[in-house]
C-alpha positions in Angstrom: 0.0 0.0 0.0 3.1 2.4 1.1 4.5 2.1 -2.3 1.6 2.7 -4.3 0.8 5.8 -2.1 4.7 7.1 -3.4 3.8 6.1 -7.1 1.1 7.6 -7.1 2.7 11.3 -5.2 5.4 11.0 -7.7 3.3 11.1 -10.7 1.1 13.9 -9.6 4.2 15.7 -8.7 4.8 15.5 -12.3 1.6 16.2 -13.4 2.0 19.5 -11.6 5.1 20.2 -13.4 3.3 19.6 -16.8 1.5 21.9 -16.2 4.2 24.9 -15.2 4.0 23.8 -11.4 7.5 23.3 -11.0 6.9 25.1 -7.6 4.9 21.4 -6.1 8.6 19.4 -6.4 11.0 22.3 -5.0 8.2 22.5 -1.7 9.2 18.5 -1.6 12.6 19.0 -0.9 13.7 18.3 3.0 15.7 21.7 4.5 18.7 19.3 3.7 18.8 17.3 0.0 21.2 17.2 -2.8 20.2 17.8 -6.4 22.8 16.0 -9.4 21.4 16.2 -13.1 24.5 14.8 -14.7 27.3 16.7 -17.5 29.0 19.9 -18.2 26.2 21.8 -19.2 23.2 24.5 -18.6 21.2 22.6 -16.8 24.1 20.2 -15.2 25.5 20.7 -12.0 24.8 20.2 -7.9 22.3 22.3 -5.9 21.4 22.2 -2.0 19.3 25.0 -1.7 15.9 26.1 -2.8 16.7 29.1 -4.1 18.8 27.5 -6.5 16.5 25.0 -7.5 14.2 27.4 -8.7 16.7 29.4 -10.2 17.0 26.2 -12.0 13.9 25.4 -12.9 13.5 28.7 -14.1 16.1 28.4 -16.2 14.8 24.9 -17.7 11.5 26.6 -18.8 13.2 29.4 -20.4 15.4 26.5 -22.5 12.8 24.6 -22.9 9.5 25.7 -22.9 6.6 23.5 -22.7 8.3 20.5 -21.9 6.6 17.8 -21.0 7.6 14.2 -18.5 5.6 10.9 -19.7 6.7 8.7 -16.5 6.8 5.2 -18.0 7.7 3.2 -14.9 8.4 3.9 -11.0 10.1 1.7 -8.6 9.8 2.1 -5.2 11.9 0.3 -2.1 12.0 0.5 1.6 10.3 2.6 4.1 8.8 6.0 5.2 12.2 6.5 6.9 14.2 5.4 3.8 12.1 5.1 0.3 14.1 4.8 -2.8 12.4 5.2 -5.8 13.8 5.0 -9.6 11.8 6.3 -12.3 12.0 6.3 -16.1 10.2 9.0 -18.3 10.2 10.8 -21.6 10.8 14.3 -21.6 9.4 15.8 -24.9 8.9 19.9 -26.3 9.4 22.2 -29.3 13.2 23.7 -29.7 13.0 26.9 -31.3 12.4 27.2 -35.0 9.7 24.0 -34.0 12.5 21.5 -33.7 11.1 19.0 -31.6 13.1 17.5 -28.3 13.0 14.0 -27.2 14.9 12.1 -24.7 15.0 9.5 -21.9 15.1 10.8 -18.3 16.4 8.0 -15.5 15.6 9.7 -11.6 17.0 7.8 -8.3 15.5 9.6 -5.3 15.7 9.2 -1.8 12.8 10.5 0.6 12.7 10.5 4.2 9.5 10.7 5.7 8.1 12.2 2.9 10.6 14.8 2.1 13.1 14.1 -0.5 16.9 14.1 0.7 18.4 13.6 -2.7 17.5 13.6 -6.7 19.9 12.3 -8.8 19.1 12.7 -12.8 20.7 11.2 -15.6 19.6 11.5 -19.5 21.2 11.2 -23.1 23.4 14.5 -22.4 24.5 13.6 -26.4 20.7 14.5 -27.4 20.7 17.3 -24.9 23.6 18.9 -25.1 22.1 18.7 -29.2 19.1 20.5 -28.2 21.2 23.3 -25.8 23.6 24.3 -28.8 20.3 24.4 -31.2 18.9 26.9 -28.0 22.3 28.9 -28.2 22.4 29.1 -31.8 18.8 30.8 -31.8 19.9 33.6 -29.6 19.2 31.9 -26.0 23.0 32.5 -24.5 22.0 31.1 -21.3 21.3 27.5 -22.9 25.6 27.8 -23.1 25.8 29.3 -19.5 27.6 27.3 -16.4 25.5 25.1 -14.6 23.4 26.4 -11.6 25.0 25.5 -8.5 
């Protein structure tokens, strides 16, 4: 029953970011976490504080606007005290010039008591460090900027 409950908090989570709500995720964070989204890029780096998580989000809807998650599996272990959950979902939206972006995001979480303690995010960074340089190359500078840490 626990792990259904975290399935299902996980997908509205990203629901709510769908729909611009990036907001519901950063208010998930315990006072204490560690962000990773993996490479040398825009939107790489690592962040412990709120403030530059939503610096960061901000930034990810300025480079890419409208994007959409299509979670296509959660896994869920342990506890309220320790869950661990692994998800797999498609990230898709429009580059500029109407370019479409696709890729494959893997998340590893931990949550403690309901809070999550650490995020770490890994996609193709071939097919989005792509998609940044198309961003750059239409006048977006900050698609070439150093991570947010």
């Amino acid at each position: 029953m626990y792990k259904t409950i975290v399935r299902a908090k996980v997908r509205a989570v990203f629901d709510r970011i769908n729909e611009g709500d990036y907001l519901t995720m950063v208010d998930g964070l315990a006072p204490e976490f560690e962000y990773v989204f993996h490479g040398e890029h825009a939107l790489g780096g690592r962040r412990t504080s709120r403030e530059a998580m939503v610096r960061w989000w901000e930034r990810t809807l300025r480079l890419l606007p409208g994007a959409r998650f299509d979670i296509q599996e959660i896994l869920v272990n342990g506890g309220p005290a320790r869950t661990r959950v692994a998800l797999r979902s498609k990230v898709s939206g429009t580059l500029p010039g109407g370019v479409a972006y696709a890729n494959t995001v893997f998340q590893f979480l931990t949550l403690s008591w309901g809070k999550v303690t650490s995020v770490e995010t890994i996609e193709d960074l071939q097919v989005l460090e792509r998609a940044l340089r198309a961003v750059a190359a239409a006048g977006i500078d900050e698609a070439s900027a150093a991570p947010i840490e």
